[in-house]
C-alpha positions in Angstrom: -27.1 19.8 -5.8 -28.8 18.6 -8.9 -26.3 20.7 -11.2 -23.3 18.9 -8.9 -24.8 15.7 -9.8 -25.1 16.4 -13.4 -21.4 17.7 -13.6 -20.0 14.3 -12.2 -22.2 12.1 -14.3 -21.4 14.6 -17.6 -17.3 13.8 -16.3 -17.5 10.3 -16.0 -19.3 9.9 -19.1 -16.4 11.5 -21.0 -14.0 9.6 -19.2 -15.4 6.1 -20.1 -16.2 7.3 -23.6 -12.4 8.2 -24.3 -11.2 5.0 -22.9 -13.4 2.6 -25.1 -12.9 5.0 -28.0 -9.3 4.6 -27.6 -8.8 0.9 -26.7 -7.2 1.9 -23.6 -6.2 -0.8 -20.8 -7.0 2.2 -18.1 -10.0 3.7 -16.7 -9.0 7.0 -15.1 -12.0 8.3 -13.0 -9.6 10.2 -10.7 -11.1 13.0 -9.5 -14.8 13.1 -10.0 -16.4 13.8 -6.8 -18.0 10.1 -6.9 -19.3 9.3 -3.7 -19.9 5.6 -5.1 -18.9 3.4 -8.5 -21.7 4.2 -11.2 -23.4 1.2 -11.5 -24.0 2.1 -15.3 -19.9 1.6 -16.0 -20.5 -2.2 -15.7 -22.9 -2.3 -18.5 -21.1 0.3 -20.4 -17.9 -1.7 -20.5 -19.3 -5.2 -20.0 -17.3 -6.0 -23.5 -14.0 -4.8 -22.7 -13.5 -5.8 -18.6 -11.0 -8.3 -19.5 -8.3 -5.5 -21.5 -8.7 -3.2 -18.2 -5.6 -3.4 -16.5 -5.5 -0.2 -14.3 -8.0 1.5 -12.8 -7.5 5.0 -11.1 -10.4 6.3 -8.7 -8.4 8.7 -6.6 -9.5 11.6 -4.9 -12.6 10.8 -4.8 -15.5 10.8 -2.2 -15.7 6.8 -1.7 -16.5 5.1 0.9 -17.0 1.7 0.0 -16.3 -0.8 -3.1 -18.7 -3.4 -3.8 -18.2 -6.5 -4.4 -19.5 -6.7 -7.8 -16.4 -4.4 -8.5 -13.9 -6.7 -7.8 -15.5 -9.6 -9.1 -15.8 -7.7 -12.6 -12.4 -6.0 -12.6 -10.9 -9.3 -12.0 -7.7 -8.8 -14.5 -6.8 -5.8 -12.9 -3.0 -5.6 -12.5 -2.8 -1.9 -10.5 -5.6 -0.4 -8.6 -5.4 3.4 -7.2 -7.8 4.3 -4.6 -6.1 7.0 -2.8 -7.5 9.8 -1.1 -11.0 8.7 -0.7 -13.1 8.1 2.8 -12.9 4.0 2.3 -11.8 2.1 5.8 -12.2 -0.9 4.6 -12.1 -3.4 1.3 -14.4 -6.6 0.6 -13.3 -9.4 0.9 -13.9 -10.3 -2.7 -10.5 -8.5 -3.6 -9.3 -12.0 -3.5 -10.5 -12.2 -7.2 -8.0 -9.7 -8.1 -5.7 -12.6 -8.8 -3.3 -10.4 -11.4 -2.8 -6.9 -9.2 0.7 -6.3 -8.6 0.1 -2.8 -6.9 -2.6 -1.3 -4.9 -2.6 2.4 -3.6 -4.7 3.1 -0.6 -2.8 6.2 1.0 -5.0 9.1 2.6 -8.2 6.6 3.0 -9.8 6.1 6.7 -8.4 2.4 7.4 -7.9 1.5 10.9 -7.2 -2.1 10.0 -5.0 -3.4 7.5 -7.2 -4.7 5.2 -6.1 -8.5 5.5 -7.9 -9.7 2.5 -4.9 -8.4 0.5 -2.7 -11.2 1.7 -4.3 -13.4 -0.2 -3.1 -12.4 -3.2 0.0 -14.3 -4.9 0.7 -11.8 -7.7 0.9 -8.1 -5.3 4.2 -6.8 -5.2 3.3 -2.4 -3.7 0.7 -1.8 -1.3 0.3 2.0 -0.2 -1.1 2.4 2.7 0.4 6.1 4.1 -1.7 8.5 6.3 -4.6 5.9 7.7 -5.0 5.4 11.1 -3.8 1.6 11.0 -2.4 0.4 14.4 -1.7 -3.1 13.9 -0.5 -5.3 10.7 -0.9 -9.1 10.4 3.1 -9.5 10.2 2.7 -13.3 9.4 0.4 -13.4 6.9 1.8 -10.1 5.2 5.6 -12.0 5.3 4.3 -15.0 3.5 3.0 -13.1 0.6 4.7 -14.5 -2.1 5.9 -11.9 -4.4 5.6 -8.8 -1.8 8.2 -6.1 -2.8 7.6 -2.8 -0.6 4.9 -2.0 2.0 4.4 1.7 2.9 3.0 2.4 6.0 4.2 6.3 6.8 2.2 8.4 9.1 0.2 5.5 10.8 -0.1 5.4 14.3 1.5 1.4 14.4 2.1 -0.1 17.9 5.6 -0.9 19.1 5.2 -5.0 18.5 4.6 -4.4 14.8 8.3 -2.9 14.2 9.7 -5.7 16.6 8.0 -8.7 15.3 8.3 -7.6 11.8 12.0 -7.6 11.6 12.8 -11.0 12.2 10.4 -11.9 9.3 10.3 -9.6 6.7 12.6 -10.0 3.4 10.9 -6.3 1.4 10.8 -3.0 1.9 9.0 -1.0 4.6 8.2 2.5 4.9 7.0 3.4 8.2 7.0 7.8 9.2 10.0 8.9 11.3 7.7 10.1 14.0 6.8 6.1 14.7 8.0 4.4 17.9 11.0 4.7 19.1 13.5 1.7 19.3 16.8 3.2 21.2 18.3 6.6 22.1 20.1 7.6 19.2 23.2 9.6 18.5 24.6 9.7 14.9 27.4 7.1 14.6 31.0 6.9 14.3 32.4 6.7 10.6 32.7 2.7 10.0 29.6 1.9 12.4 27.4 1.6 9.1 29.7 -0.9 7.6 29.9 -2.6 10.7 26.0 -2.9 11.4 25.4 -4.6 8.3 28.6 -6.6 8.5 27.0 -8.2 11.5 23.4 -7.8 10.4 24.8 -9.7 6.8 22.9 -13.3 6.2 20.5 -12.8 9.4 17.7 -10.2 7.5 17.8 -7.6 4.9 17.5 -5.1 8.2 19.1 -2.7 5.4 15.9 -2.5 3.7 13.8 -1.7 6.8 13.1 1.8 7.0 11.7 4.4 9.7 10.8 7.3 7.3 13.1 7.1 3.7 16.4 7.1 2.5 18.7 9.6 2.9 19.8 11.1 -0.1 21.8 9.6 -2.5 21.1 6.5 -0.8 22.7 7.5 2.5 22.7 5.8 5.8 20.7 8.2 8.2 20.2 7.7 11.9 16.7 6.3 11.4 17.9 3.5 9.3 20.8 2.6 11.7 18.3 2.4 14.5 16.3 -0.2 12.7 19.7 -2.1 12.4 20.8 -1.8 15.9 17.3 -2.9 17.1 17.5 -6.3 15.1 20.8 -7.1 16.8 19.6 -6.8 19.6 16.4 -8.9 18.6 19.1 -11.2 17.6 20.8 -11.4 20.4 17.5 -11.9 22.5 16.6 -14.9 20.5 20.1 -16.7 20.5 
């Protein structure tokens, strides 16, 4: 245990000695078997917090961030926490006024973590394989500069796919094994065109995904479910 311990602090050492020898705007602590942020980093790098514009910390053993963190990280512009134990973030993230991309896939959420909402500049959140079954659709459609959302391989209710589409203008990833909207057949050349035709000035419904693209861009039967679900959503609310 004692030599485990060793190893890790020996790593991070050379890892924050390499950054601020460099001048580097990233930390990389990626895979170091932390089970917590060193204290000792803060004082360490207590001159140079404000030129640190990406920190990596994935695949770790974390379960928690403090608060102190996020308060002294505060210029942070992308943050990558995946693959750790965390299942939940303080609600100090809302210093983290800069981040335009946060990565939380293969973490133990089972809440989105609605402190992330608050911030104007995020553009990516990551949040594949968690156990997240709800999302606050409202406050995650008013986010003002929101780009993409990735939610594969959550179990997500029903309501979250049906409430979202109406309000969403991004990109979401949900896995293709997530609820089902219709019975599904592959369409008849021209449906495609049609669907967004109809679907054109109402929502981006294109950009709605259950699992990804096909390739090359392609229309699969997943996406054209999404589409055929908002018309009739559309229809619904007429």
């Amino acid at each position: 245990m004692l030599r485990k311990m060793g190893e890790v602090v020996a790593r991070v050492a050379r890892k924050v000695n390499k950054m601020v020898e460099s001048d580097s705007d990233t930390l990389d602590l990626a895979e170091c078997m932390m089970v917590s942020f060193p204290i000792s980093i803060y004082k360490v790098l207590r001159n140079v917090t404000d030129q640190i514009h990406l920190i990596t910390l994935a695949n770790n053993e974390l379960k928690s961030l403090t608060s102190k963190f996020m308060t002294t990280f505060c210029q942070l512009q992308e943050l990558c926490l995946e693959g750790n134990f965390l299942h939940r973030l303080p609600n100090e993230v809302s210093a983290l006024q800069h981040l335009k991309a946060i990565h939380l896939s293969r973490n133990q959420f089972h809440d989105f973590p609605e402190p992330l909402t608050t911030l104007p500049a995020l553009e990516t959140i990551s949040l594949e394989e968690n156990e997240i079954v709800d999302v606050p659709v409202e406050k995650v459609a008013a986010m003002p500069a929101l780009h993409s959302i990735n939610l594969c391989f959550n179990p997500l209710n029903t309501e979250v796919l049906v409430i979202a589409l109406p309000l969403i203008t991004f990109d979401v990833l949900m896995s293709p094994e997530g609820p089902p909207t219709l019975d599904w057949q592959e369409p008849e050349p021209g449906v495609v065109g049609k669907l967004r035709r109809e679907c054109e000035g109402c929502s981006r419904a294109d950009n709605v995904y259950i699992g990804a693209p096909g390739p090359s861009g392609q229309e699969t039967g997943e996406q054209i479910k999404v589409a055929l679900s908002f018309l009739m959503i559309k229809k619904l609310l007429e």
